[in-house]
N, CA, C and O atoms as a GROMACS GRO file, in nm:
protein
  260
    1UNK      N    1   0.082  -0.120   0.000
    1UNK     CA    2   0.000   0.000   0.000
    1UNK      C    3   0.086   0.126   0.000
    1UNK      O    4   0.066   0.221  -0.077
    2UNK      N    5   0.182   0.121   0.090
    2UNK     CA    6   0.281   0.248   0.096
    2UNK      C    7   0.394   0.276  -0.051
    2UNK      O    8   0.475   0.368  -0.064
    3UNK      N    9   0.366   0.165  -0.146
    3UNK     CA   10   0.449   0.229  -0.289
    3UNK      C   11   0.329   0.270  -0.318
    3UNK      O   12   0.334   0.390  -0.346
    4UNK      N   13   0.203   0.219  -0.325
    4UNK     CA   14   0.097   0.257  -0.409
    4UNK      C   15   0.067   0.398  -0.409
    4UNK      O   16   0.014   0.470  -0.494
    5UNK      N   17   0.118   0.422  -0.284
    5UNK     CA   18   0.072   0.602  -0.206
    5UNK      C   19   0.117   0.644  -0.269
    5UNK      O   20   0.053   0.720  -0.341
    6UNK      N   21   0.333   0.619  -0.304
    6UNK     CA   22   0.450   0.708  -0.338
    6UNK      C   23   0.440   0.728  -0.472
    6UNK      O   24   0.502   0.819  -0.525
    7UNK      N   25   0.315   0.597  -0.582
    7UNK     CA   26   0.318   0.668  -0.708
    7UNK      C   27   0.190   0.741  -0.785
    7UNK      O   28   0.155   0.743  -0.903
    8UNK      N   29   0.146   0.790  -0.686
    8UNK     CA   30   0.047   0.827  -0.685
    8UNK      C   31   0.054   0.983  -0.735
    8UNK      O   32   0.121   1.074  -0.687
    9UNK      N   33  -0.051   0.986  -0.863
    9UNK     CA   34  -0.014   1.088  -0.972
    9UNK      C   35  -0.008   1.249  -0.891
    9UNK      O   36   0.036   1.350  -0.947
   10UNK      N   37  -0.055   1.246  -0.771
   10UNK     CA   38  -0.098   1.388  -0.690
   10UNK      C   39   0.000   1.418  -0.652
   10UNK      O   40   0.049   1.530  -0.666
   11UNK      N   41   0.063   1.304  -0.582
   11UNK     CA   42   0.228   1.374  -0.499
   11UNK      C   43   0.294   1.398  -0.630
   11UNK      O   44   0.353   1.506  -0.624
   12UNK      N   45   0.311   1.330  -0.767
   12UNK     CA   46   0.419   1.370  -0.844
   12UNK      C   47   0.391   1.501  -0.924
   12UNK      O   48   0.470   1.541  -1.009
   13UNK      N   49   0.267   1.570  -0.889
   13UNK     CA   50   0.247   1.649  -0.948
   13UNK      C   51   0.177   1.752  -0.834
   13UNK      O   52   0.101   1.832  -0.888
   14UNK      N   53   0.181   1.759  -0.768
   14UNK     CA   54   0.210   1.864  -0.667
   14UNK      C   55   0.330   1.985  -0.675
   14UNK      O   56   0.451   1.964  -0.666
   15UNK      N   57   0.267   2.112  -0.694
   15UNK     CA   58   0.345   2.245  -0.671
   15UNK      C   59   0.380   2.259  -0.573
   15UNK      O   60   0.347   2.368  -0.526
   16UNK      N   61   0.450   2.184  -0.496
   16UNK     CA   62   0.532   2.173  -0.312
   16UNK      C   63   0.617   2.041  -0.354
   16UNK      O   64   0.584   1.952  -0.432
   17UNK      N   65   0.725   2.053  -0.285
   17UNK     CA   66   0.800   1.928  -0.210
   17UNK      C   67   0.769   1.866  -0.123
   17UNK      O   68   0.736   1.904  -0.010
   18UNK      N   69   0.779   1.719  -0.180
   18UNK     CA   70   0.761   1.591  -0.079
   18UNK      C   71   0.852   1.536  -0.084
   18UNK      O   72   0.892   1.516  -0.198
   19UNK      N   73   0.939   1.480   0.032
   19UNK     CA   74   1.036   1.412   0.081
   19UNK      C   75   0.969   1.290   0.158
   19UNK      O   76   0.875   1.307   0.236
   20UNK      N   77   1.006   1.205   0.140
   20UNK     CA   78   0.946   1.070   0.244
   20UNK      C   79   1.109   0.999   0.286
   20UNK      O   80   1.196   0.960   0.208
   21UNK      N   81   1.111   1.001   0.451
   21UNK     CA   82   1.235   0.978   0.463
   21UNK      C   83   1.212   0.844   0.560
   21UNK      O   84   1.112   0.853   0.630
   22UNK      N   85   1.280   0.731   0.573
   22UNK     CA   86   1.243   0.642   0.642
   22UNK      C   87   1.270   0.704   0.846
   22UNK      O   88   1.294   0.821   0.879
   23UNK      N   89   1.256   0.574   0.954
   23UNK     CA   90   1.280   0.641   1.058
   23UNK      C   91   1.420   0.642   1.109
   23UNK      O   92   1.421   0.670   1.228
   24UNK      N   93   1.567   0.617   1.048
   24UNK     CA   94   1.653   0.636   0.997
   24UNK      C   95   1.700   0.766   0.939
   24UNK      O   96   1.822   0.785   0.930
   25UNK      N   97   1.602   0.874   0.891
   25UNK     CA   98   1.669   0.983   0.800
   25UNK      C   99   1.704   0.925   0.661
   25UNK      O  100   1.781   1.002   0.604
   26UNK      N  101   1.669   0.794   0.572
   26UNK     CA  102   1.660   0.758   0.520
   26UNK      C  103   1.613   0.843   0.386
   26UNK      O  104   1.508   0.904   0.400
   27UNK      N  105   1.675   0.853   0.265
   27UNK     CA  106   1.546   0.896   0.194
   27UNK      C  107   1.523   0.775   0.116
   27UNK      O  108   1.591   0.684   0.068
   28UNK      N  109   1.338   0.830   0.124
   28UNK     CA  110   1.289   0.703   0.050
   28UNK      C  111   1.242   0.727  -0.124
   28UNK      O  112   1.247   0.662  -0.228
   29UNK      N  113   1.188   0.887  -0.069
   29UNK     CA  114   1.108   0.924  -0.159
   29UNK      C  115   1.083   1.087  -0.187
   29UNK      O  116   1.048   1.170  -0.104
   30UNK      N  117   1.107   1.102  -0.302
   30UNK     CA  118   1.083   1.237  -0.349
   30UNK      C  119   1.032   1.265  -0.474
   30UNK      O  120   1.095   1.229  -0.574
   31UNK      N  121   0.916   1.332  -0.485
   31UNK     CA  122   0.823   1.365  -0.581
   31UNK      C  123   0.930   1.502  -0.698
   31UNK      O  124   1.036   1.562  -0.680
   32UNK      N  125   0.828   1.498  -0.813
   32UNK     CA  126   0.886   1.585  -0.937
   32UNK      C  127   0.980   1.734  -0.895
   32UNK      O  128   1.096   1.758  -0.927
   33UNK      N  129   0.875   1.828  -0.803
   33UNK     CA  130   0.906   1.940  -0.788
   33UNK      C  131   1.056   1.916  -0.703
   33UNK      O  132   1.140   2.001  -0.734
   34UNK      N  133   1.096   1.826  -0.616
   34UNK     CA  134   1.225   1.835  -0.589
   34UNK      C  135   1.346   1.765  -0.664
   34UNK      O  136   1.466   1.795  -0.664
   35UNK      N  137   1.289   1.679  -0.716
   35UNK     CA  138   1.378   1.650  -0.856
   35UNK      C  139   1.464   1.757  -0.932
   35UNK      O  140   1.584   1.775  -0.951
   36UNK      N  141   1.334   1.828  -0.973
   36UNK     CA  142   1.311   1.966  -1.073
   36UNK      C  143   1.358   2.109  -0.992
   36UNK      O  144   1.430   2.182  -1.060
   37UNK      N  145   1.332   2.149  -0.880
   37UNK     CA  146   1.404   2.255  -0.767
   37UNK      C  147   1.577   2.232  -0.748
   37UNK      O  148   1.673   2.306  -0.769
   38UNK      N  149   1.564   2.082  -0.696
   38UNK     CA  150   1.684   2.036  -0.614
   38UNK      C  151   1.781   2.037  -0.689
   38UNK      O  152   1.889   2.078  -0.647
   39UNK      N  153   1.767   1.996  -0.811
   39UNK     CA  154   1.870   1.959  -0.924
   39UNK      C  155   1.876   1.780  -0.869
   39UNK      O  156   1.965   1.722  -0.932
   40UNK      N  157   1.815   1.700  -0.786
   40UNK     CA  158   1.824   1.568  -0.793
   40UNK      C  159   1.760   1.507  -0.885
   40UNK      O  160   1.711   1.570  -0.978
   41UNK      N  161   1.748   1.337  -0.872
   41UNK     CA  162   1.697   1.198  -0.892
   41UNK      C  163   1.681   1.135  -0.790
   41UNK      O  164   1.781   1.118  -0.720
   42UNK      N  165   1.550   1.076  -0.743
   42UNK     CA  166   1.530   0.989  -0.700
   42UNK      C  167   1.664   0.873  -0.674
   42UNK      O  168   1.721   0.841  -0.570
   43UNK      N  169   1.687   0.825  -0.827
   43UNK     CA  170   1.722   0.707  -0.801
   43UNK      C  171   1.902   0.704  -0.781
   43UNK      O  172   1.987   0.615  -0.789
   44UNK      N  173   1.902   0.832  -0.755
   44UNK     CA  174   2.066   0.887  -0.761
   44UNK      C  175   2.048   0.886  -0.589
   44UNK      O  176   2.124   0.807  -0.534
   45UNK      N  177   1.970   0.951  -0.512
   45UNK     CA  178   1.940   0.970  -0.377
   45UNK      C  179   1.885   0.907  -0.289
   45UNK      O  180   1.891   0.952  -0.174
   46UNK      N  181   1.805   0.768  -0.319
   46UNK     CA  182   1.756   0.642  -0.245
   46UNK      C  183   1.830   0.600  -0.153
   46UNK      O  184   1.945   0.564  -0.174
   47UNK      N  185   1.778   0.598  -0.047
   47UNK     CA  186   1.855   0.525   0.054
   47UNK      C  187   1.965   0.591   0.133
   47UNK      O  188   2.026   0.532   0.222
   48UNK      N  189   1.992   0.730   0.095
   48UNK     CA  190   2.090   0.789   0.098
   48UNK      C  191   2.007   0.887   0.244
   48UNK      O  192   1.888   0.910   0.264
   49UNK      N  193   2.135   0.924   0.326
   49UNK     CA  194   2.110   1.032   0.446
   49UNK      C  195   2.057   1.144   0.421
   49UNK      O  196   2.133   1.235   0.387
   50UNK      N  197   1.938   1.166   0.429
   50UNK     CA  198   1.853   1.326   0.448
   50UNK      C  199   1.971   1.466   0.429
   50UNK      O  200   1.980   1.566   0.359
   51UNK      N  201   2.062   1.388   0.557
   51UNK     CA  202   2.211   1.472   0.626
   51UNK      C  203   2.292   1.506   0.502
   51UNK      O  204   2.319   1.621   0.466
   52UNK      N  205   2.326   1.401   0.443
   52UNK     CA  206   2.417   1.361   0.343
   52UNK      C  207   2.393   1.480   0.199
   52UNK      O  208   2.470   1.568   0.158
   53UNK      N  209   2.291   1.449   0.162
   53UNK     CA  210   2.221   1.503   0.077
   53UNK      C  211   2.204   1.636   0.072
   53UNK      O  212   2.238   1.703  -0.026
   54UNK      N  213   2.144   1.691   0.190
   54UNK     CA  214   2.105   1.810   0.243
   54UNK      C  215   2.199   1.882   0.342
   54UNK      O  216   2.148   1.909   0.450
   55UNK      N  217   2.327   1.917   0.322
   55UNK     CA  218   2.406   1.882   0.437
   55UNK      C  219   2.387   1.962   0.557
   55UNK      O  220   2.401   1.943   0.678
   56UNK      N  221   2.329   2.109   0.446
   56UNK     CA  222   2.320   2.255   0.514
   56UNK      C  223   2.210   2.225   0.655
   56UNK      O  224   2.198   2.288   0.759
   57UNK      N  225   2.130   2.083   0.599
   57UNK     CA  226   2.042   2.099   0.746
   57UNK      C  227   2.110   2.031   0.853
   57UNK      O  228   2.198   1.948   0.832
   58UNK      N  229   2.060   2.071   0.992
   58UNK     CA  230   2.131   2.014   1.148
   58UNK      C  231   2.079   1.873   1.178
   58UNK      O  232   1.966   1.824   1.180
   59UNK      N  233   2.202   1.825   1.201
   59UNK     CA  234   2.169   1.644   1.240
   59UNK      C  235   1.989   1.666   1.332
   59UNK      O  236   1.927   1.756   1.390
   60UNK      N  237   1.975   1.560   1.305
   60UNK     CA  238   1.832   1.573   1.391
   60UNK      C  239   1.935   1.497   1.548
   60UNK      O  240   2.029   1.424   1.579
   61UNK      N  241   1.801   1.604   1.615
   61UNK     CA  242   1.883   1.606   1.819
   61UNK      C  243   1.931   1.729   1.790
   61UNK      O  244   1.865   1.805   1.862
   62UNK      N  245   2.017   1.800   1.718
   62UNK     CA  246   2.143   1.863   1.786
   62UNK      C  247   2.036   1.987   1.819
   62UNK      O  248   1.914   1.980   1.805
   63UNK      N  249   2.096   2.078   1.855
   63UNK     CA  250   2.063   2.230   1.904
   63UNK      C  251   2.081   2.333   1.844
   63UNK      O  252   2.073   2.446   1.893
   64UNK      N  253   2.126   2.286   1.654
   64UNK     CA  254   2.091   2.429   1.632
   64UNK      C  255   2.036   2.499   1.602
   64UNK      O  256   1.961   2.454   1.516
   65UNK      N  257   2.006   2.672   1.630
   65UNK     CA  258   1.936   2.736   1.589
   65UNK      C  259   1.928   2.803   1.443
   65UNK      O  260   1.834   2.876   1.414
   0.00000   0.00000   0.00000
């Protein structure tokens, strides 16, 4: 049921970003507009650290502001 959600024509065509990250920081999943914004691929970024990817954002826990 949960791929059925991820190909689901609304998220890929949604004017917003969707990220689906596992509970890991995982990424699982990302729709057109961040493909198309980010300069990514999906299948270049699967599985790969939220952190990693995104570096500019703060480990999840830490404190910064």
């Amino acid at each position: 049921m949960f791929q059925e959600m991820l190909c689901n024509p609304v998220l890929a065509a949604l004017n917003s970003g969707v990220i689906v990250i596992d509970d890991e920081y995982n990424i699982r999943y990302l729709n057109a507009f961040i493909e198309r914004h980010g300069n990514l691929q999906l299948s270049e970024v699967a599985g790969k650290s939220l952190f990693s990817v995104f570096a500019d954002l703060p480990e999840a826990g830490s404190n910064a502001s």
